[in-house]
Every structure is written in structure tokens, then in C-alpha cells.
C-alpha positions in Angstrom: 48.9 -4.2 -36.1 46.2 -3.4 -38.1 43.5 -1.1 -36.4 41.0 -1.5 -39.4 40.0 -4.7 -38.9 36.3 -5.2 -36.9 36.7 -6.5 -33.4 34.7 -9.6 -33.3 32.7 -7.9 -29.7 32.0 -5.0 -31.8 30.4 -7.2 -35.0 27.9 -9.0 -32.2 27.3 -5.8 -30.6 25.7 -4.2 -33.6 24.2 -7.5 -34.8 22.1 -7.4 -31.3 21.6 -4.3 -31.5 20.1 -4.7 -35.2 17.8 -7.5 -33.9 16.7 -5.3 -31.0 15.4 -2.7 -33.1 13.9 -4.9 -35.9 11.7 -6.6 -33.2 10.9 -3.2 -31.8 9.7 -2.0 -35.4 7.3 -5.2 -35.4 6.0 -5.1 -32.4 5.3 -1.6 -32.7 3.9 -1.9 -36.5 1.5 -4.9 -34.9 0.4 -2.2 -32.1 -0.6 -0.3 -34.3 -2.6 -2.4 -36.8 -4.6 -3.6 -33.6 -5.5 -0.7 -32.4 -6.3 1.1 -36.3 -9.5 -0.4 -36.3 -10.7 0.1 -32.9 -12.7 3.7 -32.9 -12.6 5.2 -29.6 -17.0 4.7 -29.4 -16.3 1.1 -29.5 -14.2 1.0 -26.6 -15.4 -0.4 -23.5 -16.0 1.7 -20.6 -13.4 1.4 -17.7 -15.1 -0.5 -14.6 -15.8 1.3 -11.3 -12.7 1.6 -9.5 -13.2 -0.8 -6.2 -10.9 -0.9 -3.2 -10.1 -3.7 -1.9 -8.8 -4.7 2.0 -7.4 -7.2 3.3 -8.3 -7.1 6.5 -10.5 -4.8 8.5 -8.9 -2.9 12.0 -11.4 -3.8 14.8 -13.2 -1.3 16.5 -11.9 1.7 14.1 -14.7 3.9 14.3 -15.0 3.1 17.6 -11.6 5.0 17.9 -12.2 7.3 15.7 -15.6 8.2 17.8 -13.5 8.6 20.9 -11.2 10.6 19.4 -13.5 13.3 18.5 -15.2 13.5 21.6 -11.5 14.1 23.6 -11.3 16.7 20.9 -15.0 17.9 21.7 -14.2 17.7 25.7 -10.3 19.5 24.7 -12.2 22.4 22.9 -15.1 23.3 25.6 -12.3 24.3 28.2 -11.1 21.0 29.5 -7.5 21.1 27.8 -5.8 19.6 31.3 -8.3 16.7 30.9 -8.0 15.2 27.7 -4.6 15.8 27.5 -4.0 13.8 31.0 -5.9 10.7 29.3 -3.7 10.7 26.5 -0.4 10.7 28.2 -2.1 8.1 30.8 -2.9 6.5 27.3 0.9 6.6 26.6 2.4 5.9 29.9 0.3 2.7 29.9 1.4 1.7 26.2 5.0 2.8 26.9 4.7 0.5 30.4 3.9 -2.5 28.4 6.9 -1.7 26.1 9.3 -1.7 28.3 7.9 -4.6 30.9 8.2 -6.9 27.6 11.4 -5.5 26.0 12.8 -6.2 29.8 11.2 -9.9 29.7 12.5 -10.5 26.1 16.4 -9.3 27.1 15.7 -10.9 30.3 15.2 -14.5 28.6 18.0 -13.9 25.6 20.5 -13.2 28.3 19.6 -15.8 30.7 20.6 -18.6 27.6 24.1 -18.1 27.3 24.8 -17.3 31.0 23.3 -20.6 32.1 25.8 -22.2 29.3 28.5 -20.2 31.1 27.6 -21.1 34.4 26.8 -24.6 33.4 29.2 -25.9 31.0 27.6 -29.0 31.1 24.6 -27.9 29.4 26.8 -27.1 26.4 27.7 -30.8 25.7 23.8 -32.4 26.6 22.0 -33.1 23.2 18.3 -33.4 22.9 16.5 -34.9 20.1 20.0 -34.9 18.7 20.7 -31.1 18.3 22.9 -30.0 20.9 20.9 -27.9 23.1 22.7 -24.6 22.4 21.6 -24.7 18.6 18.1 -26.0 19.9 17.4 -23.0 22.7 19.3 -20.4 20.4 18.5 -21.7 17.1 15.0 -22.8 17.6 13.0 -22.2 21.0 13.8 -18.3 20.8 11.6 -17.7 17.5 7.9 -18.9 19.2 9.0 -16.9 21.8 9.4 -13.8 19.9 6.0 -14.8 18.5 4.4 -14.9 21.7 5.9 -11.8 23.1 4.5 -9.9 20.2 1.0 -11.8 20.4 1.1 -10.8 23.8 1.8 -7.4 23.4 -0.4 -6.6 20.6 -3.5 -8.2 22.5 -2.9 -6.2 25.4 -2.1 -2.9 23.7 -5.6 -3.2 22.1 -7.0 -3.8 25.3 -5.5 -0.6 26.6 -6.5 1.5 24.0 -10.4 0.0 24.3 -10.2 1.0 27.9 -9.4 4.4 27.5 -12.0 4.4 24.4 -14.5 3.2 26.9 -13.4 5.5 29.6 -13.4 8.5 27.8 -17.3 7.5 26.5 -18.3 7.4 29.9 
């Protein structure tokens, strides 16, 4: 066996590896000639930087207003106060939680026991999906939707209650 001779891998290997660096060598040599002439008074100015959103959060000073009031009302002397309206705040939001968490299980458990306990429901088709695959594949997802709608709506009316009740 003869251990001098090239290994045909090895000959493309460095071949690609040749034409790598030879195209690296001309783009950087073209870099280069662009940018020679260019004198750093005849560059333009950078723009002013601009943010951009995509959406704006309702009421956010709003919150931020109430917030710093609670803090004003905490710092006078009434710690017991502002810290009751925040854990009210909480309870309510953690309430909500749990009531829909409870309604979504509620619904996603209800599915498969009404197959079981109706085994005729398995076999019905509608539309001509078999209603399984149409409740379980299908019907769940605009209900997630809707819970979440739901949820967020009402969480932001919570929170502009207690903004409105701790400005009054």
C-alpha cells in the first residue's frame, strides 16, 4: 500500500480551501479600494437614532401615576394601606387565574369523558370529520383564544379599578 499517494478528499479539501481564501483576498482588496478614496469629512453624518413601537400599552402613565401615589400614601405612614390594595390587587388577578384555569381543565376534561361515557359520540361524523378529531383537533383552539381574550380584558379592567380606586 502506498501511503504517498494524495487522497482524492484531501486534493478537494485544499482546492476549496484555495478558492475560499482567493475570494477573501478580493473582496477584501475591493473593500479597500472603495473605501481609499472616501476621506472621513465626506462621510455623511449618522441619522438621529429613532425608536420605534409597535404598539402602545393603554393607560401606562396612568399606571405609572398610581403607582407613585401608593408609594407617596406607603411613605407618609400608611404602609398597612397600600400594601392591603396591592395584595387585594393580586388576590383579584390570582382569582381570575385560577376561575379560568379551572373553566379551561373543566372543558378539556369534559371531551374525552363524554366519549367515554358515550361511545356513540365516537363513531358520529360531522361535516365529515369524525367528531373526536373535530372537538379535539379543531373546536379547542378558538376556545383557548377566547379564554385568553377573556382574561386579558378583564385583568386590565382590574388593574384600572384599583388605578381609579387608589386616585380617589
Amino acid at each position: 500500500m502506498n501511503t504517498d499517494a494524495a487522497d482524492p478528499g484531501d486534493i478537494l479539501e485544499k482546492d476549496v480551501q484555495a478558492a475560499v481564501h482567493a475570494a477573501f483576498r478580493e473582496t477584501a482588496h475591493a473593500v479597500a479600494q472603495a473605501t481609499a478614496g472616501h476621506s472621513s469629512a465626506g462621510r455623511a453624518k449618522p441619522g438621529k437614532r429613532e425608536r420605534i413601537v409597535l404598539a402602545q400599552r393603554r393607560n401606562s402613565r396612568r399606571v405609572v401615576r398610581t403607582l407613585a401615589e401608593l408609594e407617596d400614601r406607603t411613605s407618609v405612614g400608611l404602609t398597612s394601606v397600600g400594601e392591603t390594595l396591592v395584595r387585594q390587587l393580586v388576590r383579584v388577578q390570582l382569582m381570575l387565574s385560577i376561575r379560568l384555569m379551572l373553566l379551561t381543565v373543566g372543558v378539556l376534561v369534559s371531551i374525552p369523558l363524554a366519549f367515554l361515557l358515550v361511545p356513540s359520540l365516537v363513531t358520529t361524523d360531522v361535516l365529515g370529520l369524525r367528531l373526536p378529531w373535530l372537538l379535539l383537533g379543531l373546536v379547542v383552539y378558538p376556545f383557548f383564544v377566547m379564554v385568553a381574550w377573556f382574561y386579558n380584558r378583564s385583568a386590565d379592567r382590574n388593574e384600572q379599578a384599583f388605578a381609579e380606586w387608589v386616585e380617589n
